[in-house]
C-alpha positions as CSV (number, residue, x, y, z in Angstrom):
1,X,-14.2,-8.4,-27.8
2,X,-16.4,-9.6,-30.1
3,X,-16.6,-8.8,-33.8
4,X,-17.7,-9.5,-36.7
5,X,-16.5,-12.1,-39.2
6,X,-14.2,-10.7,-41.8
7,X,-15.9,-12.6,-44.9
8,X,-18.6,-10.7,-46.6
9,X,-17.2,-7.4,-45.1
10,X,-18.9,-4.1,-46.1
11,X,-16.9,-1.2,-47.1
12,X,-19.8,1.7,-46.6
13,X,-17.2,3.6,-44.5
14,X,-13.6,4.5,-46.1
15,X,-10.6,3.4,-44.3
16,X,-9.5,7.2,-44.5
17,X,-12.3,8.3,-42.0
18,X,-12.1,5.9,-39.8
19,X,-8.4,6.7,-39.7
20,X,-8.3,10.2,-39.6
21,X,-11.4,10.4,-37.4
22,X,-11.7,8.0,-35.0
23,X,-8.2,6.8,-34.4
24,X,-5.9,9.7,-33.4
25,X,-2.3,9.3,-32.9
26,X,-1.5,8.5,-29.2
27,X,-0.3,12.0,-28.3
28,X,-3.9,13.4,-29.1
29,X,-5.2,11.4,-26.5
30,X,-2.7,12.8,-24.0
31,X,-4.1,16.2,-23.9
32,X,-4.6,16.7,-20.1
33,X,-7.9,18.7,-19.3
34,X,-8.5,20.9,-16.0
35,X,-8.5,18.5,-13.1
36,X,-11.3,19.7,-10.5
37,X,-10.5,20.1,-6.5
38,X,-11.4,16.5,-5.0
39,X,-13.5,17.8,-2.8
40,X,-15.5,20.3,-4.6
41,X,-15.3,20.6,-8.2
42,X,-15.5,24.3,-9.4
43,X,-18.7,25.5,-10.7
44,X,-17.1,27.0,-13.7
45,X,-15.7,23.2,-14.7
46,X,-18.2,20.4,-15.4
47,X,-15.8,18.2,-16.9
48,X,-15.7,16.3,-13.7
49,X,-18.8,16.6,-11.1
50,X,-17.9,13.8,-8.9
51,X,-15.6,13.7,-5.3
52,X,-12.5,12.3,-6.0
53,X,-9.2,12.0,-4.1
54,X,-5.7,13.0,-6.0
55,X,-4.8,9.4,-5.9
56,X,-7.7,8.3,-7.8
57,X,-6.7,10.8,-10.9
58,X,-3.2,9.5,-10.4
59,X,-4.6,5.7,-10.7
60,X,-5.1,6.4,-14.2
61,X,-1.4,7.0,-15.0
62,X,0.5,5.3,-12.5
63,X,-1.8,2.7,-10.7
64,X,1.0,0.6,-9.1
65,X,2.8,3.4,-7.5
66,X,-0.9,4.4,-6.2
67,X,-1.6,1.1,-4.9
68,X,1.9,1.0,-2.7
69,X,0.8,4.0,-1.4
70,X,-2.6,3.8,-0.5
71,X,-2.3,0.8,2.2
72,X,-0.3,3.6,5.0
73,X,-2.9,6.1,3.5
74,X,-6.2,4.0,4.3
75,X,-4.2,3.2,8.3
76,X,-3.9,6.6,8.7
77,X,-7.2,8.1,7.6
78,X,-8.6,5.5,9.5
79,X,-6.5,6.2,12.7
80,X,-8.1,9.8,12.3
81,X,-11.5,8.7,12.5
82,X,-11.7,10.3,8.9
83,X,-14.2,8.3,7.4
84,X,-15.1,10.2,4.4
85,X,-11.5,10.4,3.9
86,X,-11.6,6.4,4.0
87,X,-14.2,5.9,1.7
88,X,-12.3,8.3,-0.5
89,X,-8.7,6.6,-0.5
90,X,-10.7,3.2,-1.3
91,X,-12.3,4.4,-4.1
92,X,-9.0,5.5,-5.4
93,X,-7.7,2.0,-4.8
94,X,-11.0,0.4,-7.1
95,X,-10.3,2.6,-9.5
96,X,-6.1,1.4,-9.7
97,X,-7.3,-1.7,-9.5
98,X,-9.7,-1.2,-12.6
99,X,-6.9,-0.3,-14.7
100,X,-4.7,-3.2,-13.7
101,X,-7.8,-5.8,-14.4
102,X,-7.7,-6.6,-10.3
103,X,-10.8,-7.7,-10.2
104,X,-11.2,-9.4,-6.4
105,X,-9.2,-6.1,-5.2
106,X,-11.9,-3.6,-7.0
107,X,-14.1,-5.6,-5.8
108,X,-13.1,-5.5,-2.3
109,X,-11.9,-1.5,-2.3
110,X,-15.9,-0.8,-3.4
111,X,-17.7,-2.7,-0.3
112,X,-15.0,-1.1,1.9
113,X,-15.5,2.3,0.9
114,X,-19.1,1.6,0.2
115,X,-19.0,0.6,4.3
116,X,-16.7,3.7,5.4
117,X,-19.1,5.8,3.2
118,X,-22.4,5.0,4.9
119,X,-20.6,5.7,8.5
120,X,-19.6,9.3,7.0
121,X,-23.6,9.8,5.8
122,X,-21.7,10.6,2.0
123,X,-24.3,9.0,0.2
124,X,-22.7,9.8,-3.1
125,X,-19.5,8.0,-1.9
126,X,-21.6,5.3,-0.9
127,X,-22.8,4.7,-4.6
128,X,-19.7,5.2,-5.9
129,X,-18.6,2.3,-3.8
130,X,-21.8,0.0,-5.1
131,X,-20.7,0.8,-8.5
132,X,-16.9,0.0,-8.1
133,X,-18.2,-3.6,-6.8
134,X,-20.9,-4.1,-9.6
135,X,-18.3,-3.4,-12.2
136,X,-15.8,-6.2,-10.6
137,X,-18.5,-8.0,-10.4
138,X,-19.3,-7.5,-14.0
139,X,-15.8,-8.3,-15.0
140,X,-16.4,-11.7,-12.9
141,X,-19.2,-12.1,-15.0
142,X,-21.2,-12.3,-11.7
143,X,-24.5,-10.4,-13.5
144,X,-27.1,-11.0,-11.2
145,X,-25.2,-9.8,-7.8
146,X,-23.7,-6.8,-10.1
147,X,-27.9,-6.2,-11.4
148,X,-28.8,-6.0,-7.8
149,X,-26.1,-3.2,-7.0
150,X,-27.3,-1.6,-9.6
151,X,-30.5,-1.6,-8.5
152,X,-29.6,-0.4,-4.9
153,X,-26.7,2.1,-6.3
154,X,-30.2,3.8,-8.7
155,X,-32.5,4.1,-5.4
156,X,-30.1,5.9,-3.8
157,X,-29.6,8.5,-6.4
158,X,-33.2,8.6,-5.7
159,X,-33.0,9.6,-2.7
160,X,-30.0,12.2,-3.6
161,X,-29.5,13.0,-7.1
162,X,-26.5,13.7,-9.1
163,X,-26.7,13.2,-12.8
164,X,-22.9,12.0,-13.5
165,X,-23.4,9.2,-11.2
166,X,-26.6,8.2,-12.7
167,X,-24.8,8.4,-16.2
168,X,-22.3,5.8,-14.5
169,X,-25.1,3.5,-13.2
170,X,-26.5,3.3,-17.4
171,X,-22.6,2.5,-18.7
172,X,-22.8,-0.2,-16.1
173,X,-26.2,-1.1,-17.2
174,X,-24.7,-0.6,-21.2
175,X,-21.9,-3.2,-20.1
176,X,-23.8,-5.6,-18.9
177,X,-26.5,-6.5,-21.8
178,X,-23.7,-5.8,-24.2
179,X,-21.9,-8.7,-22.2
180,X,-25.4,-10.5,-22.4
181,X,-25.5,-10.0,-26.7
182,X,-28.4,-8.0,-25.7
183,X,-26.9,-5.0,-28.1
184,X,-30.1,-3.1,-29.0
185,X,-30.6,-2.3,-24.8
186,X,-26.8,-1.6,-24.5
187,X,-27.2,1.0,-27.0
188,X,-30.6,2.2,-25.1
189,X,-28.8,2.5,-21.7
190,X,-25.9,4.4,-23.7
191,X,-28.3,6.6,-24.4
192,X,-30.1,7.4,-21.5
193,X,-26.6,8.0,-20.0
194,X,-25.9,10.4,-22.5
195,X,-29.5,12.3,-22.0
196,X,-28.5,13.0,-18.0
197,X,-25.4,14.9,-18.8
198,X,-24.6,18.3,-20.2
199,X,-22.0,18.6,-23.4
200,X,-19.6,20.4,-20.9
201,X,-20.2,17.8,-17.7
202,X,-18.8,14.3,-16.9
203,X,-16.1,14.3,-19.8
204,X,-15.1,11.1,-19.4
205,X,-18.1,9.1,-18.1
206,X,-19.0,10.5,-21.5
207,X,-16.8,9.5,-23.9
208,X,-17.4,5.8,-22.1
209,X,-21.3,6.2,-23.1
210,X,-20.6,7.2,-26.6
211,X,-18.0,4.1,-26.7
212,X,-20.2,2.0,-25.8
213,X,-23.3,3.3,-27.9
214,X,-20.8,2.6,-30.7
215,X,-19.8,-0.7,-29.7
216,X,-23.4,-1.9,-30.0
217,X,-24.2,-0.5,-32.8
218,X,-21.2,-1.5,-34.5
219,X,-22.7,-5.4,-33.1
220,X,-25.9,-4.0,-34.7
221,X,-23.9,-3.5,-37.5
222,X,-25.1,0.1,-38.4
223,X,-21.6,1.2,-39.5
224,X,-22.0,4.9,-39.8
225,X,-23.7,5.3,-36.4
226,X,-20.9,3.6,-35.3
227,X,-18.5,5.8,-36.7
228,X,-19.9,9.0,-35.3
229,X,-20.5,7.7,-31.9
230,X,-16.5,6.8,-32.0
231,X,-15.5,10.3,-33.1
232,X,-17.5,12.0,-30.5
233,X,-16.1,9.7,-27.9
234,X,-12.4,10.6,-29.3
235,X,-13.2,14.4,-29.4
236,X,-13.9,14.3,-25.6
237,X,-11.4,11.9,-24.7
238,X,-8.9,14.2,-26.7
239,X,-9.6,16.6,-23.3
240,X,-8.6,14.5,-20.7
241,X,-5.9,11.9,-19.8
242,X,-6.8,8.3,-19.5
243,X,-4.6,5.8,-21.0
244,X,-7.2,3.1,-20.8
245,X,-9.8,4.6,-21.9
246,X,-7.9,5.4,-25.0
247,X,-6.8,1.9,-25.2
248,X,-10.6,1.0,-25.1
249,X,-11.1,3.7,-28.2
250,X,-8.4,1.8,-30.4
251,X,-10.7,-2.0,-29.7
252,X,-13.8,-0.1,-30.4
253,X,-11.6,1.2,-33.8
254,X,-10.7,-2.0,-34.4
255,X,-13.7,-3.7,-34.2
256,X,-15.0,-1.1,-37.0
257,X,-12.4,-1.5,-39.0
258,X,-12.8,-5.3,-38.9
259,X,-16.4,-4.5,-40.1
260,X,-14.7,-2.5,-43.3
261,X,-12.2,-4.5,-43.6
262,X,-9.6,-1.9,-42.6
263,X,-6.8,-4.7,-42.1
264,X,-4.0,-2.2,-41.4
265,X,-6.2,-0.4,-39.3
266,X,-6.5,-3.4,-37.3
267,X,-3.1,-4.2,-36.8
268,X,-2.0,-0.6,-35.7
269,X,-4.9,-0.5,-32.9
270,X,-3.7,-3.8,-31.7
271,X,-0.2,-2.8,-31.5
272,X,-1.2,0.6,-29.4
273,X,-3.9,-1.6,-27.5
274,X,-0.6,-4.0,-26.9
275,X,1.5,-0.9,-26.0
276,X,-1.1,0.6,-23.4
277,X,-1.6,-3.0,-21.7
278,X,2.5,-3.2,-21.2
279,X,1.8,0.4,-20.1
280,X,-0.6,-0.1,-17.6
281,X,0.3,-4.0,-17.1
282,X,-3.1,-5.0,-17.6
283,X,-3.6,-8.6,-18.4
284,X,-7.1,-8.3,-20.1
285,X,-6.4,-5.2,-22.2
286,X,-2.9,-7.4,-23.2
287,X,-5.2,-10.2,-24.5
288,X,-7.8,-7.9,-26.3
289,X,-4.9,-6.5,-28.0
290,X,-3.8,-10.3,-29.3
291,X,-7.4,-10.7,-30.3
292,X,-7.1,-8.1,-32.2
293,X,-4.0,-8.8,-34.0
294,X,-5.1,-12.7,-34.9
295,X,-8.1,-11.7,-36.5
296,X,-6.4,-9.0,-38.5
297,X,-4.1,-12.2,-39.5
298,X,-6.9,-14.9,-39.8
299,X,-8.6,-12.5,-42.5
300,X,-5.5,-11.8,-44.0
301,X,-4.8,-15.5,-44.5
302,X,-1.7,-15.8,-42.2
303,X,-2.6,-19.0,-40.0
304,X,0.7,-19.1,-38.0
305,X,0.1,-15.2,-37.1
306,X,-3.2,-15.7,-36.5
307,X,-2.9,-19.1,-34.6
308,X,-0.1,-17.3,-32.0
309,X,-1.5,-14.3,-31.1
310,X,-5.2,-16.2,-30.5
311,X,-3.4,-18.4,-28.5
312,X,-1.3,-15.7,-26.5
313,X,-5.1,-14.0,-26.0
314,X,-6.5,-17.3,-24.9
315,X,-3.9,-17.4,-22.4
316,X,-4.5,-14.1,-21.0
317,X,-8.2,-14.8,-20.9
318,X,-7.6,-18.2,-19.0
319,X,-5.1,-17.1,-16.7
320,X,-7.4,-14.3,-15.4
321,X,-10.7,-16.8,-15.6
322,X,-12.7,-14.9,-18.0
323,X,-14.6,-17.8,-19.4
324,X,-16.7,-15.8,-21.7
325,X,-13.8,-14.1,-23.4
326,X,-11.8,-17.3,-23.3
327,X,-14.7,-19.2,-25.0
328,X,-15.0,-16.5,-27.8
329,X,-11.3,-16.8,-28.3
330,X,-11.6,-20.4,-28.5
331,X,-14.1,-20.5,-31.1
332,X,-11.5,-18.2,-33.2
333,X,-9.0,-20.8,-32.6
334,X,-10.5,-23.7,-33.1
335,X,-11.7,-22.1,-36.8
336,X,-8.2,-21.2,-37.7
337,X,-6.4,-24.6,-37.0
338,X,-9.4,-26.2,-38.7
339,X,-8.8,-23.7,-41.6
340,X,-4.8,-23.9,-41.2
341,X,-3.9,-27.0,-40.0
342,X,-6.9,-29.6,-39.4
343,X,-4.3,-32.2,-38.7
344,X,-2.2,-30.9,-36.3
345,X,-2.1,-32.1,-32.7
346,X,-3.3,-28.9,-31.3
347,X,-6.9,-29.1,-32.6
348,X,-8.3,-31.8,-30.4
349,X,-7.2,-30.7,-26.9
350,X,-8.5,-27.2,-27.5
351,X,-11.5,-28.3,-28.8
352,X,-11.7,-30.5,-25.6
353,X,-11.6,-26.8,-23.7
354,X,-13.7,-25.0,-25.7
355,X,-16.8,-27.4,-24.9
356,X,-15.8,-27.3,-21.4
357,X,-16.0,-23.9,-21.2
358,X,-19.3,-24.0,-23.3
359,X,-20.8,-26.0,-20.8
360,X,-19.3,-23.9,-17.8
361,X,-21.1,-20.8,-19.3
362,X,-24.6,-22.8,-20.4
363,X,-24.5,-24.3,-16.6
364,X,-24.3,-20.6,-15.4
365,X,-26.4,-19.0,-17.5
366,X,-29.0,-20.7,-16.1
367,X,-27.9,-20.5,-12.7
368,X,-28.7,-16.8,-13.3
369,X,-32.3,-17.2,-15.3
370,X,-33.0,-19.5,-12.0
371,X,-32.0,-16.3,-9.8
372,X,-33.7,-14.1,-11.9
373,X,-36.8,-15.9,-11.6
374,X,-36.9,-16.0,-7.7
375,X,-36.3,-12.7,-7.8
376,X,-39.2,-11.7,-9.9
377,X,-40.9,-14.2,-8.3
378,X,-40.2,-12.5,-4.8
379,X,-41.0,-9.6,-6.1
380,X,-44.6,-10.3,-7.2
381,X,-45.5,-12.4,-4.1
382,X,-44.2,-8.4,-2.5
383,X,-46.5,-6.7,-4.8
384,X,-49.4,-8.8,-4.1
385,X,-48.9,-8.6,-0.6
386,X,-49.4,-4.9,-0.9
387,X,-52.5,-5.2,-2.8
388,X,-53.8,-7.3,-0.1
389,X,-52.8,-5.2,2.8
390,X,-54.2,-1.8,1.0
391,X,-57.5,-3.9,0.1
């Protein structure tokens, strides 16, 4: 989560908004709205346009439970000859392991039920599997395999159309330049998700755009933008039932508040984002919440606060090998002790890590600028090979 310092903060947007507005008490957020058949959502309610099995709505709330269930599930669909119903059951399985952080077993549940789609002609399915993978993969921070996905998941839709799973394929695309720093495209692709759907269609997959329109331009630091995208996000997410999206509501929060300098603000959202992480038992939501929590102390001049929540964040971060969020954390760190306690015996070895994990990052970023290259590369060669062929 990245944020912005909390020296120099501007205060164009009272704490009271942001509190009353954007950051509803937990039980607003547990509103449950009309859940449509899996198999063919009602035209009356566009709230959720896509196939879905029971257990994938279930995910959201009990993920574990799902997951026991869903290995007899899979055996016996597939004993059936039920592919549909294959590609189905692993979808639900990407989406519980979404909400646990599983990132190897989204990853995995998206090609299978990519695969079992394709063999059931369910294109739709099939790009909802590519898009299960890509976002693993954009977890992994693998962005080049998780660009090409995207790519293949958008000619698809091409081919057959449907305008909530295009709105899915521009949060991905959102995600991944915000995870770039490329904030004024994130915003763009927010948008463009936003344009495809209807204000009654895709309730949640719009609530996630307007979230992440406001995470970038909270980056962009255009406060009151920010601000509005966050309370349309929490009016729509006040109509369904999704503890993790809510949990992502309270970071965006947070990060606003930071920009305010909303210190109580902060500290609540990182308790709920702390209580939703036990909830869920989500590693990565547990150490967004610390983040959270030792910022909200570093600004408020508590070093030891600040110095053991960053470090239980770091943790988190390292233990599930998210180098870019580890790095980030690190950086906070390594500022507090040298504020704190420039002395101390801590300092040196996690400096030591940070500029290993600098270096990890630098060495792969251009790993993927090289890839990108051959592929545009490969690309033109294609297009002038056409030329030549229709000359």
């Amino acid at each position: 989560m990245q944020v912005q310092p909390g020296n120099g903060t501007r205060r164009s947007v009272p704490a009271l908004i942001l509190f009353a507005l954007l950051l509803a008490p937990a039980a607003a957020f547990a509103a449950p709205g009309a859940v449509p058949s899996p198999s063919a959502p009602a035209a009356a309610d566009r709230s959720d346009t896509i196939e879905r099995h029971p257990l994938e709505l279930r995910a959201l709330i009990e993920p574990e439970a799902v997951l026991r269930e869903l290995s007899a599930a899979i055996i016996s669909a597939r004993l059936a000859g039920d592919q549909r119903l294959v590609a189905l059951l692993y979808l639900a399985q990407a989406n519980a392991c979404r909400v646990v952080a599983d990132w190897d077993c989204q990853r995995e549940a998206g090609i299978n039920a990519r695969a079992a789609a394709t063999e059931a002609g369910a294109p739709h399915l099939a790009v909802r599997g590519i898009i299960a993978e890509s976002r693993a993969r954009l977890a992994m921070q693998d962005y080049t395999r998780a660009s090409r996905l995207l790519g293949d998941a958008e000619l698809l839709l091409k081919q057959a159309p449907q305008p909530e799973l295009l709105a899915d394929v521009m949060l991905a695309y959102s995600s991944m330049s915000y995870a770039l720093g490329k904030y004024p495209i994130s915003v763009e692709y927010a948008q463009r998700g936003l344009a495809v759907l209807g204000e009654d269609e895709g309730l949640a997959m719009r609530a996630r755009l307007f979230r992440n329109r406001a995470r970038g331009e909270a980056q962009l630091d255009q406060v009151e933008a920010a601000t509005g995208s966050l309370r349309s996000a929490t009016v729509l997410a006040q109509r369904i039932e999704d503890p993790k999206l809510e949990a992502e509501l309270y970071l965006e929060g947070a990060r606003v508040a930071r920009i305010v300098g909303d210190l109580a603000t902060q500290r609540r959202n990182g308790e709920r984002v702390l209580a939703m992480a036990s909830q869920l038992r989500n590693s990565q939501l547990a150490g967004l919440g610390h983040e959270v929590l030792g910022l909200a102390a570093s600004d408020a001049g508590d070093g030891d606060a600040a110095r053991r929540e960053l470090r239980a964040a770091q943790q988190s971060f390292r233990m599930l090998e998210l180098q870019s969020d580890e790095l980030r954390v690190s950086r906070e760190l390594v500022s507090v002790l040298l504020r704190f306690d420039p002395a101390g015996r801590e300092l040196a070895p996690l400096f030591q890590r940070y500029l290993v994990l600098d270096n990890a990052i630098a060495q792969n970023e251009r790993l993927q600028a090289a890839d990108d290259f051959g592929a545009r590369l490969e690309y033109a060669e294609r297009e002038n090979e056409l030329i030549r062929l229709q000359g």
